[in-house]
C-alpha positions, -999 to +999 in steps of 0.1 A: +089+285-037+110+271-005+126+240-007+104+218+011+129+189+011+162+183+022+193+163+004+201+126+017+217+125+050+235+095+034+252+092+001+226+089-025+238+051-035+234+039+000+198+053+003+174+021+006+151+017-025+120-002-010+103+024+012+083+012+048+051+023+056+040+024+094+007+019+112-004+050+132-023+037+161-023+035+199+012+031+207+024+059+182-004+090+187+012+113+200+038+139+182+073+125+190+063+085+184+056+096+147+086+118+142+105+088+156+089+068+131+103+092+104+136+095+112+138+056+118+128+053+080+095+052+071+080+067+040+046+063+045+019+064+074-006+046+074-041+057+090-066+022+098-101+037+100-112+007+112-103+020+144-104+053+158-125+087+154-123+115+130-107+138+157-078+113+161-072+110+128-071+149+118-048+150+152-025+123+134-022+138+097-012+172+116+015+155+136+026+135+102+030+168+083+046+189+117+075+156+109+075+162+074+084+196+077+105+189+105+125+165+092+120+175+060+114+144+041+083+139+017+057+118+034+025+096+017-008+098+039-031+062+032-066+063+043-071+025+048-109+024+046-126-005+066-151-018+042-177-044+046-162-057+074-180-085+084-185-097+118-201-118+143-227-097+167-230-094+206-239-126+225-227-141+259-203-166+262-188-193+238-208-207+210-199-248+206-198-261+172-196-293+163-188-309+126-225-310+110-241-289+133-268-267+119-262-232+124-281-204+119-274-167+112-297-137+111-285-096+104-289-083+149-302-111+158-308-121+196-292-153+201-305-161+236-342-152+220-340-172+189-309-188+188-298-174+157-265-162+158-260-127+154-244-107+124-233-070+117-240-069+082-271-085+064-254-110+044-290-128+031-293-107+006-256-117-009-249-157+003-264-186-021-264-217-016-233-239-017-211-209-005-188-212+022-186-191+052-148-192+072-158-176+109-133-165+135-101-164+116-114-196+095-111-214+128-150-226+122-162-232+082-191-239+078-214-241+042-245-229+034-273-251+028-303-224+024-313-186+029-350-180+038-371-151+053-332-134+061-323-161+076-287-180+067-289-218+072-257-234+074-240-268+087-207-269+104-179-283+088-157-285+118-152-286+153-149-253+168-161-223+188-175-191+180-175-159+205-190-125+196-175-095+169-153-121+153-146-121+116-164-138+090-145-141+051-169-154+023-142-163-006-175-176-027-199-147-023-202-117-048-211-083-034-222-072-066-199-038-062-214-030-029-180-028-008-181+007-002-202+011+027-220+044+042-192+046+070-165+045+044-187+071+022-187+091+055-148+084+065-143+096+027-157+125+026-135+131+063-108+122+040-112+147+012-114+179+038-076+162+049-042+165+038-047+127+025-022+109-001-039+077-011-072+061-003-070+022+001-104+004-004-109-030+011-123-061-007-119-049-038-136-074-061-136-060-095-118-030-109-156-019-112-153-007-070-121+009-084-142+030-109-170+039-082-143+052-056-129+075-082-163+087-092-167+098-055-131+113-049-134+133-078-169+144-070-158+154-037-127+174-056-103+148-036-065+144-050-059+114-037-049+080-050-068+049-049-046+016-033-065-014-039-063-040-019-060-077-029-076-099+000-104-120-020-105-144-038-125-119-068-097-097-066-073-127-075-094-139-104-099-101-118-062-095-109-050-071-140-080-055-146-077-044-108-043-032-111-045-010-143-076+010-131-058+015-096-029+038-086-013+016-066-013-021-052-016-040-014-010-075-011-035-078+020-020-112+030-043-113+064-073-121+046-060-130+015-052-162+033-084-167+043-104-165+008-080-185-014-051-207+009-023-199+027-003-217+003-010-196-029-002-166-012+033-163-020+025-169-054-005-141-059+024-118-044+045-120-066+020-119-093+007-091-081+043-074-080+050-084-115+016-067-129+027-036-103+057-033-125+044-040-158+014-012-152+039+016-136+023+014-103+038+011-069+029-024-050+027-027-011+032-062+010+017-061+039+004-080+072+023-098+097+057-092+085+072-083+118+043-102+139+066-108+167+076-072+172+043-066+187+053-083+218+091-086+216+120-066+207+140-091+182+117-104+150+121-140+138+144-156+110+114-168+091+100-126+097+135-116+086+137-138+053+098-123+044+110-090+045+139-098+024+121-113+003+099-089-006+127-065-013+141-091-040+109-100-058+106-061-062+082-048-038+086-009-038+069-008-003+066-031+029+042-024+054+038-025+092+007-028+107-002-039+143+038-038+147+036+001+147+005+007+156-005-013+187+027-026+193+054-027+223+084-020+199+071+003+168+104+026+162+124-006+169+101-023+140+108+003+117+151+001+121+147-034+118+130-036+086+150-005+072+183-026+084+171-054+065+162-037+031+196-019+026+212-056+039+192-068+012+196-045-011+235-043-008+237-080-011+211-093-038+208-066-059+176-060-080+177-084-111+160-061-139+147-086-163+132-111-138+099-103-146+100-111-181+064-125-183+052-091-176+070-072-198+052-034-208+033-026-240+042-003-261+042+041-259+063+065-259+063+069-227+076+032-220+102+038-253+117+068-237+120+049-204+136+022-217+161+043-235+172+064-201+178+028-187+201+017-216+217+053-214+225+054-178+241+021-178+264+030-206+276+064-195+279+049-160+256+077-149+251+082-111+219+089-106+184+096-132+172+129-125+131+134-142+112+161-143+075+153-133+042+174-129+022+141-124+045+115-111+038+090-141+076+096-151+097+085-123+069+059-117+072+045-151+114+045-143+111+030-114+091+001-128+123-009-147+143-011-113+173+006-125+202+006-116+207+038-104+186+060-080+160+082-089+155+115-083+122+134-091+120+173-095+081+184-088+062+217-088+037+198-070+043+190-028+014+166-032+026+147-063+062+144-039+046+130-014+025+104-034+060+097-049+069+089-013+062+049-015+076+042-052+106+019-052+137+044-052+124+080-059+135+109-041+110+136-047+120+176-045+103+202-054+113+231-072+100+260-095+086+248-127+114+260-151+130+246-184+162+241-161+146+226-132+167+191-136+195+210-142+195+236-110+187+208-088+218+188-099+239+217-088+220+214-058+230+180-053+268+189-061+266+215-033+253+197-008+280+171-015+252+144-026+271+146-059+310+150-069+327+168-097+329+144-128+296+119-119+275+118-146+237+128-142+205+115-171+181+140-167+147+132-185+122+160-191+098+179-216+097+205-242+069+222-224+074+222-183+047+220-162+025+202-192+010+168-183+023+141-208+048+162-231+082+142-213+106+136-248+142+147-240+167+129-224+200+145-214+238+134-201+257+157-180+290+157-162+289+172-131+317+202-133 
């Protein structure tokens, strides 16, 4: 097998630990935006089917991979599904509301007909009573006061206007699992004929949704991972039941905001990146964090501080969204957060027991983790080296945030890639062979990533290749 990745073009302690993920969209189709992309640091691209055809997409994972074997870096592939998206319909001109108005709503309604105002999903089979409904970025809220013959009767809880397609959050209303929608079934199914690393499902309410997603990718034979994202208020109150039966975690602050309060969501962040660490499994913050890049070429302090934030409540990924996608600057987006990380990083680094709250049950797996952390801090090692057929080793080390990097050897190109977004893991692949770590650490020496007399912990198992059999831990001086 060819080596399919390349050593760091930097010494291995410089290399930044929190990985970026980047927004494909309009401003970076074509072949050379995402190899700029790449090289300027990110880890991860991120694909918004929300937006765009199947043809563009397949277009865009074939460019992603052309970089990955170009620059030859391991690269994670999210499908961001859209979900039940929920928006105003078509009608002309500006709605006026007025604070106890009554409003009506009605599934394609024609408002100039029968003054209901239009909506592209039939919520009357989902909205009680009592519920409130935030329309147009929460700029008009208005509660429900009845639902009759499909019909949504509401009353106006502020001034405000309404225009058409704008988005409507309901942070009371249950969808009773029904958030994956026949366009995501159909953008799914896309997904599983695609060279496709992770599948991120929107609105997640219960780790139930979780369940049914998996049920479908592994009907449809599919590989990938399931990111759920956090952006109701559900998701908040069913918080770690959410993250154990997902792979990986997004704070989707957007409309997270919107269902619970702006206020609580620094809080549910770093919640949500303590359970992340406790469960082994990589979280993402996302949305907005270089909003000003979209237009200018300099972000703010307050964007600045969010990023670095993120990196020192332990993030392993931040994301860019409309920054990379739609946005004037996107390569200049992506040097500015990777400039900010290794500031970060150089400056504050990781503090290993400040999630003590969320500390790890008990398995061997955890046990033998713990111990390589203990080890490699007393031998001074340089760098943990761990052998992996699934990924769940160097995930469950980099949930401690140690001290030193990690390095991952793989059999598995897909399993490097997924590995792509977790906090400090350097994926190669290599042969499956009872001296894999070993090999690759001589590797490392000749390609001056390592010097004679650094120490290496290697972690691996007695049968290579097997799923779950990882039980030796080993010290070795490079010579």
């Amino acid at each position: 097998m060819k080596t399919r990745f390349v050593a760091p073009k930097v010494p291995i302690a410089s290399y930044k630990r929190t990985k970026i993920i980047a927004t494909v969209g309009p401003s970076t189709l074509d072949y050379k935006s995402i190899l700029g992309l790449v090289k300027s640091g990110a880890n991860g691209l991120r694909l918004n089917f929300s937006h765009g055809t199947h043809e563009q997409h397949a277009q865009s994972i074939k460019h992603i991979r052309k970089a990955q074997d170009e620059y030859r870096k391991p690269l994670s592939i999210i499908q961001d599904l859209q979900g039940p998206k929920i928006r105003l319909g078509d009608c002309e001109g500006v709605i006026n509301v007025e604070k106890g108005q009554s409003l009506t709503f009605k599934y394609k309604s024609n408002y100039e007909e029968t003054g209901h105002i239009p909506i592209q999903y039939d919520l009357s089979k989902k909205v009680k009573r009592g519920e409130n409904m935030y329309l147009y970025d929460g700029k008009v809220r208005v509660r429900v006061t009845s639902v009759k013959n499909s019909i949504i009767h509401c009353r106006a809880e502020n001034n405000g206007i309404l225009i058409k397609r704008k988005g409507i959050n309901l942070p009371d209303t249950d969808f009773g699992g029904d958030i994956i929608t026949e366009k995501d079934k159909r953008d799914i199914a896309f997904g599983s004929t695609q060279d496709i690393d992770y599948v991120a499902l929107s609105f997640v309410q219960t780790a139930d949704d979780i369940n049914q997603l998996r049920k479908i990718l592994r009907n449809l034979g599919s590989q990938a991972k399931i990111i759920a994202k956090i952006e109701t208020k559900s998701a908040v109150e069913n918080l770690e039941e959410i993250v154990e039966a997902s792979d990986a975690v997004m704070v989707a602050r957007g409309d997270l905001a919107l269902e619970t309060e702006p206020e609580s969501v620094p809080v549910v962040q770093r919640k949500i990146i303590g359970l992340g660490r406790k469960h082994s499994k990589p979280t993402i913050v996302a949305t907005q964090m270089l909003a000003s890049m979209t237009e200018t070429p300099e972000p703010t302090r307050a964007e600045v501080s969010d990023v670095a934030n993120a990196v020192v409540v332990g993030a392993d990924s931040v994301m860019l969204s409309d920054e990379t996608a739609s946005g004037k600057y996107p390569i200049d987006a992506v040097k500015v957060m990777k400039r900010v990380i290794i500031y970060t990083q150089n400056h504050m680094p990781m503090v290993s027991d400040d999630y003590q709250e969320y500390e790890s049950g008990s398995s061997a797996q955890n046990a033998i983790s713990n111990a390589i952390l203990g080890i490699a801090d007393d031998v001074k090692a340089k760098v943990i080296v761990a052998e992996t057929r699934s990924g769940a080793t160097p995930m469950v080390i980099s949930s401690r945030r140690p001290n030193q990097p990690i390095i991952a050897v793989t059999s598995e190109v897909r399993v490097a890639q997924q590995l792509a977004i977790a906090f400090d893991v350097k994926s190669f692949v290599r042969p499956i062979s009872k001296h894999a770590a070993g090999r690759l650490s001589d590797w490392l020496y000749k390609e001056k990533v390592l010097k004679k007399g650094d120490i290496v912990v290697s972690v691996s198992g007695r049968y290579p290749g097997v799923i779950g059999t990882t039980d030796t831990i080993k010290v070795r001086m490079v010579d």
